[in-house]
N, C-alpha and C positions, 0 to 999 in steps of 0.2 A: 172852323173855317170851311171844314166840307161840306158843313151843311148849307154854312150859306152859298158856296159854290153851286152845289144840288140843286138846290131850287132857283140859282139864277138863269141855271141852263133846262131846268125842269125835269130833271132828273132824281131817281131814288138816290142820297145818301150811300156809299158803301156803308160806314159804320156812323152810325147816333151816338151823341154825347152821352145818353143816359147810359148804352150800350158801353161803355168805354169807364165810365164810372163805376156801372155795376162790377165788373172785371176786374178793377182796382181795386174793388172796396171790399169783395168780397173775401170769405178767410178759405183757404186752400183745402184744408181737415173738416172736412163732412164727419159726421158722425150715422153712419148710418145700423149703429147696434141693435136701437129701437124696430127700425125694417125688419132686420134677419131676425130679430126674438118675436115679430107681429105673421111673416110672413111662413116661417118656421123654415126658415133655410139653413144649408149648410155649409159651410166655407170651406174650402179648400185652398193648400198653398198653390205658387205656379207649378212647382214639379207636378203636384198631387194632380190636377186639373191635366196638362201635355200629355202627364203618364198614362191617364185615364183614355185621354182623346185616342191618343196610338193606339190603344189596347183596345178600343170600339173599334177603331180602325180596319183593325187587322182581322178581327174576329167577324166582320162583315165583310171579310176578303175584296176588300180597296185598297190595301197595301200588302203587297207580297216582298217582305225584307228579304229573301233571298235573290229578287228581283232587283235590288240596289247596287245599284255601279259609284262605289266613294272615288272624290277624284285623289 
């Protein structure tokens, strides 16, 4: 019905039928193993990944943790 709305007042659509199907139809679980074994990447969990980010962080002195006021 948006769309035919859209074009009665001649306007873009916010969202397309097909747009809204796809969405639906689609399955949630990517498998993306093929990628990381093609691109030769590394995975990391989320600690592993934060821990890491903090630790760059810090070591290019943009975070000074003694500098931290906790409320």
């Amino acid at each position: 019905m948006s769309e035919w709305l859209a074009k009665g007042f001649g306007i873009e659509p916010q969202l397309l039928r097909s747009q809204v199907h796809f969405y639906y139809q689609c399955k949630e679980n990517f498998d993306v193993s093929a990628s990381i074994r093609d691109l030769d990447l590394e995975t990391e969990t989320s600690a592993q990944c934060v821990n890491r980010y903090f630790s760059e962080l810090m070591e290019s002195g943009s975070l000074n943790p003694q500098g931290v006021k906790y409320a």
